[in-house]
N, C-alpha and C positions, 0 to 999 in steps of 0.2 A: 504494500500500500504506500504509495505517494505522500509525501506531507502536506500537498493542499486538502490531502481526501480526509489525510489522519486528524490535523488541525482546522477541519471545517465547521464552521460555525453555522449553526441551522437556524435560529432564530432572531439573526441582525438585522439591521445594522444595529449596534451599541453608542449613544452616544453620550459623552462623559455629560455629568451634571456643570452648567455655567456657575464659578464661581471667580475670587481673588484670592491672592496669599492673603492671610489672617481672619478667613470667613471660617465660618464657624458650619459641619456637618454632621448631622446625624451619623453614626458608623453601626451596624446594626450587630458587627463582629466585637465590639467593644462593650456597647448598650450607654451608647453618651455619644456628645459632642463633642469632636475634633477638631483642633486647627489645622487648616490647608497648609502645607509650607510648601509646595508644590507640584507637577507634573512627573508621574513616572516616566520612565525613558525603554518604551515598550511598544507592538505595533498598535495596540489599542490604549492610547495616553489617558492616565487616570491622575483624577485629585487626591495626594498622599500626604501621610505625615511624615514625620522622623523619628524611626527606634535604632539607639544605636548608629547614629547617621546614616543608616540604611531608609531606603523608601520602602512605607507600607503601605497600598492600597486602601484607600475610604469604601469602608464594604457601602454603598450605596446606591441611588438608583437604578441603573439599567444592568449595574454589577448584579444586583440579587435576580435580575430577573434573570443573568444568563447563568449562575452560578444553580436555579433551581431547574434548568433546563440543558442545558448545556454538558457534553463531556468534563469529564474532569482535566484529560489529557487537554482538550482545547482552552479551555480556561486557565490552564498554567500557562498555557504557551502565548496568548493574545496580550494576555496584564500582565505577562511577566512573575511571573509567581511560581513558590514549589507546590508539588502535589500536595506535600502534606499542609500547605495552604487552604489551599479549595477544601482538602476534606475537615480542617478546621471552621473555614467557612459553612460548608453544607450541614455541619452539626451545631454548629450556632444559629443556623436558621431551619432547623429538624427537617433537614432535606431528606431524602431514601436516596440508598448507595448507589441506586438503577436509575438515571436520568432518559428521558429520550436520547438526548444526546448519545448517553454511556452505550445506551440500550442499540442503537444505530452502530457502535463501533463494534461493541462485541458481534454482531451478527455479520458484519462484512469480515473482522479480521477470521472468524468461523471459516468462511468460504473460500478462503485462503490457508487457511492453518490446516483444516478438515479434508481432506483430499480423499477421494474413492480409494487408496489404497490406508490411509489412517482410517479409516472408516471401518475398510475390510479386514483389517488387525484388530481395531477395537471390539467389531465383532466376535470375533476368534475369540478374543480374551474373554468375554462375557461368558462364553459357554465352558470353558475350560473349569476344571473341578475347583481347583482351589478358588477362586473366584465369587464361583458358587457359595462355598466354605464360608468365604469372608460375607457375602452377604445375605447371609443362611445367620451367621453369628450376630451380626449388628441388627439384623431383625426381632431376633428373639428377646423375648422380655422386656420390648419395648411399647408402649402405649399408642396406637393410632391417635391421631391427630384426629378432634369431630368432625372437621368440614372432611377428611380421606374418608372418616366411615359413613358420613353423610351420602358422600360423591357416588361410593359404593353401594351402598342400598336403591339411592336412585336410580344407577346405573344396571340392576337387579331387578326393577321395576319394566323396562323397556322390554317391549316387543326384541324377540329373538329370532334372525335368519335361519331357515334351513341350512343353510353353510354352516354356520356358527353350531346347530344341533349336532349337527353328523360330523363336526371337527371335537366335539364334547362328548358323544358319543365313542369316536374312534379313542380320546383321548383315554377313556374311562376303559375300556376294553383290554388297552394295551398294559393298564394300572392293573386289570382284573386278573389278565394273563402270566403278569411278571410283579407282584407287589413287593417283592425284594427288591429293587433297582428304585423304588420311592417310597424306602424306607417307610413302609408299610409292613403288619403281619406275613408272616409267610403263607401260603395258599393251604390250606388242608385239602390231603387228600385222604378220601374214603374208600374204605375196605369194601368188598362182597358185603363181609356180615354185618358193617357198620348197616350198611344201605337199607338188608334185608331188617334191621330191629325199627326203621323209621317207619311209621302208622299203627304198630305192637300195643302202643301207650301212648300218654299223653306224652307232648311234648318235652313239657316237665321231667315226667318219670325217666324218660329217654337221656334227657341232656344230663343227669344223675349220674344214670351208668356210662354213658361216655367221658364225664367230665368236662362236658362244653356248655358254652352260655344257650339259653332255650331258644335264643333269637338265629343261632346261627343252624341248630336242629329243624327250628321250622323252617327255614330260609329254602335249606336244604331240599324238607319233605315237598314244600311250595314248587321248586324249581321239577324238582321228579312229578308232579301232578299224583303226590301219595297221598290220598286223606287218612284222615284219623280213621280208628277202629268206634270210635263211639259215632262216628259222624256214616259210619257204612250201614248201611237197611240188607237185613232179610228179609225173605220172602214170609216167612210169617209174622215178622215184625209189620210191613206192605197192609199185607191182608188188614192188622186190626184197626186202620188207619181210619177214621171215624165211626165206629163201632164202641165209642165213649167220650167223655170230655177230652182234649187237649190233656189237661193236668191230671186228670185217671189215667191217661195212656202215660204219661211223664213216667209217673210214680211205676206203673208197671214193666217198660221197657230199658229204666233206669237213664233217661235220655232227658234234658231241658225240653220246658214248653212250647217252645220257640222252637226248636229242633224239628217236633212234634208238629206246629203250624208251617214251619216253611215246607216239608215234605210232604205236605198233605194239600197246600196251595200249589206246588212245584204239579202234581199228578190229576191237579182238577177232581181232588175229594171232597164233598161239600161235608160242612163241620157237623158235631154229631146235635141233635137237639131230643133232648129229657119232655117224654109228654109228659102234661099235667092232666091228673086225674081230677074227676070230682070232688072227691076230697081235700086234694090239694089248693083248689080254686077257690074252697070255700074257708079256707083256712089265712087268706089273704083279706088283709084289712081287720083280723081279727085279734091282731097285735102288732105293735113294730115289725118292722120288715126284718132288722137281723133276727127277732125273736123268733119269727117263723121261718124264717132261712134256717137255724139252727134245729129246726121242727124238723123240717122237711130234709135237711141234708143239701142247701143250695148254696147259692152264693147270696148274698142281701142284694146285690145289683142286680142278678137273677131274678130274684123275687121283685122288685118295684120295680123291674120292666114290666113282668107278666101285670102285677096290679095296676100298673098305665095304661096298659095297652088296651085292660075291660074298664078301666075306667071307675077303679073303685078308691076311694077316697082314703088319702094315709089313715092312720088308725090316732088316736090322740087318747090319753088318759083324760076323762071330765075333773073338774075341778068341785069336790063337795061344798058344803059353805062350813061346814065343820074347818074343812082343811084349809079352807083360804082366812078365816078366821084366827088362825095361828101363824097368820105371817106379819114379820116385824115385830113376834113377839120373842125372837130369840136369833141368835147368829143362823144365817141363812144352813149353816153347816149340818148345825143342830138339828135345823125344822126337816131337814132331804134326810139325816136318817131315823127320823121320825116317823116320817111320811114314805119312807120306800122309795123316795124320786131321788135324782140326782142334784145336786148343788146349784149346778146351771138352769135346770127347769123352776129350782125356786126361786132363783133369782131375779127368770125374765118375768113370770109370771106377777112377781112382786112389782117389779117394773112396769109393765103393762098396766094395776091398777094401781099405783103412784102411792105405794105402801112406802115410808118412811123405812131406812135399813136399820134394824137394831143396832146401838149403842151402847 
């Protein structure tokens, strides 16, 4: 690079503030006023004082403006100044290290310094192990920066190319085939016999006697297309498949009810339903629902569907005047087991005729 390229000034012309010897300038390098004693002797002539009989630049007008734009290199070189000038300047007026200017030089001296064969070395070295090593180790144990984990979650967020999949996919494959070379677990390999004890028991029971975590057992059985031995149906297991409730068949085949409902929806078995007898009919409404659920051997939601559906009206204990008589005359606790009711049924009922609560 040439020295008009290297010493070029991007945001001139500069030009010196009008004054006289013994005027008086703000110095923004100082934090006060200065006396003029003269002109520097430089290609851009500025108003200076005297340290040391040396000439020192009056950090001022059109100075600060190229000092917060400007290279550092060109600013030593126009006023006459050392570097460690300007960077004294730049941190008395809280400049950043990176000026346009700075930022204009480093990228051209780049494309001169950076040559397609420094480029093709630097590459090399990247991949090479120790390299690696070193920024394997300066990584570990250190703290992301929020706006890096920020940047990455966003970046997490975005639609994903088919390129991108099947270069993630290939990557993963080649991790899955050789996990020693990225210091990953080593592969297990499975025996004959390992193979044949997979769907024997539960997963659980299984990863016991192999000594392996349950997730890598099922992983395992998942990838063979093994199910479980509880999850397999016979054929007279088939058969009794609504030929009682769900939870009667559970209880009998040793299987969840849910197990029970998906294989019976899977085969288009419609579910089993309990007639109600005469008796049963008229035993509805004739007490609480769970009361005669427990009669009958049903379920309570059982029971007050069937009494919705005829349309018979909940069942409700009457309230004597004996009994309603004795409320507020003792802790609501007291009068329910007095009375056979529960705590809550005295309470609301007490509530509803605006009985005062014992005290």
């Amino acid at each position: 690079m040439i020295d008009s390229e290297r010493f070029k000034l991007l945001y001139g012309p500069y030009v010196p503030p009008r004054c006289g010897l013994g005027d008086k300038l703000p110095c923004e390098y100082r934090g006060r006023e200065v006396t003029v004693k003269g002109m520097t002797d430089a290609p851009i002539q500025w108003p200076c004082t005297r340290r040391n009989r040396n000439a020192s630049p009056i950090l001022c007008g059109d100075l600060i403006r190229a000092v917060r734009t400007e290279s550092e290199m060109s600013v030593a070189y126009h006023w006459g100044v050392a570097a460690a000038t300007v960077w004294k300047w730049r941190r008395a007026l809280n400049v950043a290290p990176m000026t346009n200017g700075s930022r204009r030089l480093r990228i051209e001296y780049a494309a001169e310094t950076l040559t397609p064969e420094v480029r093709a070395k630097a590459r090399e070295a990247m991949h090479s192990e120790e390299v690696k090593a070193k920024l394997s180790a300066l990584r570990k144990g250190r703290r992301q920066h929020p706006n890096t984990t920020a940047a990455f979650r966003e970046m997490a967020k975005r639609p994903k190319s088919e390129e991108w999949k099947r270069g993630q996919s290939e990557r993963s494959r080649k991790m899955w085939e050789n996990p020693e070379a990225y210091d990953l677990p080593p592969r297990r390999h499975w025996t004959d016999e390992e193979i044949a004890l997979l769907g024997t028991d539960t997963d659980r029971a299984i990863a016991n006697v192999l000594g392996l975590p349950i997730n890598v057992v099922k992983n395992k059985r998942d990838r063979l297309g093994i199910s479980l031995l509880a999850q397999r149906w016979k054929e007279h297991e088939i058969v009794l498949l609504g030929t009682a409730s769900d939870s009667e068949l559970a209880r009998k085949l040793g299987k969840s009810s849910s197990a029970i409902w998906r294989k019976r929806e899977q085969l288009g078995i419609p579910t089993f339903l309990t007639r109600w007898t005469d008796e049963e009919i008229a035993l509805i409404g004739t007490a609480s629902d769970p009361e005669v659920a427990r009669k009958l051997g049903r379920t309570a939601s059982c029971v007050q569907s069937k009494r919705e559906q005829l349309g018979i009206p909940a069942f409700f204990v009457r309230w004597t005047r004996s009994e309603i008589a004795l409320l507020g005359t003792d802790t609501d606790q007291n009068i329910a087991q007095l009375l056979g009711r529960t705590q809550m049924a005295v309470k609301v009922h007490r509530n509803k005729l605006r009985i005062p609560a014992y005290c």
